[in-house]
C-alpha angles and dihedrals in degrees: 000000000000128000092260093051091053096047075049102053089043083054093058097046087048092054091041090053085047095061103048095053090043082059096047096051087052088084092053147275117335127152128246102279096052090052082062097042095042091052090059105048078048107062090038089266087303104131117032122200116222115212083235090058094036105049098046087046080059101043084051087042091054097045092060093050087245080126148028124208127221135187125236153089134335119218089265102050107280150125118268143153118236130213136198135167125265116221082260083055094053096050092055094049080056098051099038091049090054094053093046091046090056091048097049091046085056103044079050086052093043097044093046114092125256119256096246091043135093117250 
């Protein structure tokens, strides 16, 4: 793969990343650890945030004003930082539902066999 195609495909996984917290946060404030606990329940345990993956999609959340971030408590008693969407935030979780959804519906189209073709 070239260089472009790399920096491509780590677009799309961040986006995808994006996304996913976007929609998390959706439901209201949580701290870093139950995004990542809450993704995965989810999908059925399917996809699985590293803190590695998960800290840096916030930092580049935050720095586009998507999110706020806010200090307190964790369920058990510690510190946390909690984060929840801006109305900025909340747009781009519209728009970028709406693209996905798009995507997703033609890789199905694509992936489903044609009428006249074999499973």
């Amino acid at each position: 793969m070239t260089t472009g195609e790399l920096d491509s495909q780590l677009e799309l996984l961040q986006g995808t990343l994006d996304l996913l917290i976007l929609q998390t946060l959706a439901f209201g404030p949580a701290h870093g650890h139950a995004i990542a606990r809450i993704i995965q329940q989810r999908s059925d345990e399917v996809l699985q945030v590293g803190h590695g993956s998960l800290y840096p999609a916030l930092q580049r959340l935050l720095k586009r004003g998507l999110i706020v971030a806010d200090d307190g408590l964790s369920e058990n008693n510690r510190k946390a930082r909690f984060y929840r969407l801006t109305a900025k935030g909340r747009k781009r979780l519209s728009a970028e539902t709406s693209k996905w959804q798009r995507f997703s519906s033609a890789i199905a189209r694509l992936l489903s066999p044609l009428p006249n073709q074999n499973p």
